[in-house]
Residue, then its C-alpha position, 0 to 999 in steps of 0.5 A: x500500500x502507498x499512502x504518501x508518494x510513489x515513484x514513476x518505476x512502482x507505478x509503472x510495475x503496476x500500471x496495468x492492476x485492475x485494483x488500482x486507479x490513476x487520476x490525472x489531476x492537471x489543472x490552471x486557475x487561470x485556464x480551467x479548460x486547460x486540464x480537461x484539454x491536457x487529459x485528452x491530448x495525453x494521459x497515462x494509461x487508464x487514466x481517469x480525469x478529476x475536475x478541480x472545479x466541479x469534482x474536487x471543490x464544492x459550491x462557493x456558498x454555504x446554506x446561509x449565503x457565506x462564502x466558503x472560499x475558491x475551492x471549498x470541500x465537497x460534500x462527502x457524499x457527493x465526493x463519494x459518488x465521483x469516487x465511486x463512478x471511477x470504480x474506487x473500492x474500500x481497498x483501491x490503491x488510488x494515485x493521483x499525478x499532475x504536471x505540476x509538483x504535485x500541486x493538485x494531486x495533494x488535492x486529492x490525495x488528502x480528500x481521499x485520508x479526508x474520506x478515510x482511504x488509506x491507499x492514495x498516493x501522488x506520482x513523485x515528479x508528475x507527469x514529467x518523471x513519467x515521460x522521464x523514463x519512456x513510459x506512453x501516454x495514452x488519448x484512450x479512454x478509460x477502461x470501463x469499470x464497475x462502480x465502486x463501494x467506497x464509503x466514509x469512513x473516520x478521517x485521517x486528517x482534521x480541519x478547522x473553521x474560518x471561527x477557530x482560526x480567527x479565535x486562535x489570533x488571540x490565543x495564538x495556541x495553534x501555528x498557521x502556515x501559508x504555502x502561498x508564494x512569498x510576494x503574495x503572503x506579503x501583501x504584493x501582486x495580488x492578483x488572484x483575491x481582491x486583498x492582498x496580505x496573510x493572516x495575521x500571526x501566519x507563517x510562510x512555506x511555499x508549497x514548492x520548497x518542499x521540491x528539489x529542483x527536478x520537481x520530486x519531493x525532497x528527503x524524508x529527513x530534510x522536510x523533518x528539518x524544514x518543518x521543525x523550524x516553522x511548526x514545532x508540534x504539528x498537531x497544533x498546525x493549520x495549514x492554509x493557503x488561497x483556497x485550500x488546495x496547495x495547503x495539501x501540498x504542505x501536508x503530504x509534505x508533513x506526512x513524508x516527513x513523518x509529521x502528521x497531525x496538521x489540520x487544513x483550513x479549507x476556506x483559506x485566504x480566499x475566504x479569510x479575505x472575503x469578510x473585510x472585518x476579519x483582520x490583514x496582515x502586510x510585509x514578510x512577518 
């Protein structure tokens, strides 16, 4: 079982099992149309698609009217659907890969410990460490499958409302971290939300220092090093970033490290920001 990343050469060794499911999850904030399009050019073999926007998010408002933020969870129920229309099972080794780091394979990665499936996985280096050893690509469709049993079971990850990280402000119990860029955590080019800033207290780990240069996920040891420095205990951590979904790149970047226990703010600073009573913090601390 694989339950944090897996290498292009394992999951070559069993892309063709019945038992497993590869998800390509190539997406653009700014061109939503850009995965979708990259699926059918080229995928890997037996691929199914997973929608960022419609499959992996949910509805931006809540029953009272409240915005949730850009990427909002989906309901489980609704999640469970997806996952069982692609043929996910209780004991489904389900890995997920993208084109970019893995940036929105944690995504769904941790959706599914967020569900309480324990064999999910992300392709360490993507699409590119794929190519990298010769491996086709497949515009096939995917084989068809019956549908999947799946269900909720207890979750593996917490999460925490846009009200306790407000609350922890003042109690400052808990250690937030943003994976945002350093220019955006400070407040410059902003170009995605219409507040420029971080939550005060946070602290700043780009989602892509968790990569070495050739886009696969650095050393168990040196995330652990990394890490220490900025959360201390992670289970009194909050993970956060725009709109929650490369927050989950930190957090499987916690798990390789050895350090579970973070919890996601999924509303992120999308939603952090949308409320201009909640309070904005400028510059680099």
């Amino acid at each position: 079982m694989y339950t944090t990343l897996i290498s292009a050469d394992d999951l070559a060794a069993h892309i063709d099992d019945p038992n497993w499911l590869i998800v390509d999850c190539r997406h653009d904030l700014m061109n939503l149309a850009y995965g979708r399009e990259a699926y059918a050019a080229g995928h890997l073999p037996h691929a199914v698609f997973a929608d960022m926007e419609t499959e992996l998010s949910g509805a931006k408002h809540g029953a009272d009217g409240a915005f949730r933020g850009r990427h909002p969870l989906p309901s489980k129920d609704a999640l469970v659907e997806v996952l069982r229309r692609w043929g996910v099972n209780g004991g489904t080794q389900v890995v997920a890969y993208d084109a970019h780091g893995g940036m929105y394979a944690a995504r769904l990665w941790w959706l599914l410990r967020w569900l309480g499936h324990e064999a999910a996985a992300v392709l360490d280096g993507g699409l590119p460490a794929w190519q990298a050893l010769g491996q086709p690509l497949s515009s096939d469709p995917p084989d068809p499958r019956s549908a999947g049993t799946i269900e909720v079971r207890a979750p593996f990850v917490p999460t925490v409302t846009v009200a306790e990280v407000l609350d922890n402000i003042e109690s400052e119990g808990r250690t937030v971290v943003d994976a945002r860029a350093a220019d955006r955590f400070r407040g410059e080019n902003e170009t995605i939300d219409p507040v420029g800033g971080h939550i005060p207290g946070a602290k700043n780990r780009f989602f892509k220092d968790n990569l070495n240069n050739d886009g696969r996920f650095k050393a168990p040891e040196q995330l652990r090093e990394e890490f220490g420095a900025i959360v201390g205990d992670p289970n009194k951590a909050i993970m956060q970033c725009g709109s929650g979904v490369t927050a989950c790149h930190n957090l499987l970047a916690l798990e390789v490290a050895g350090m579970p226990g973070a919890a996601l703010y999924p509303g992120s600073w999308s939603e952090w920001s949308a409320d201009p009573a909640r309070p904005v913090a400028t510059g680099a601390d």
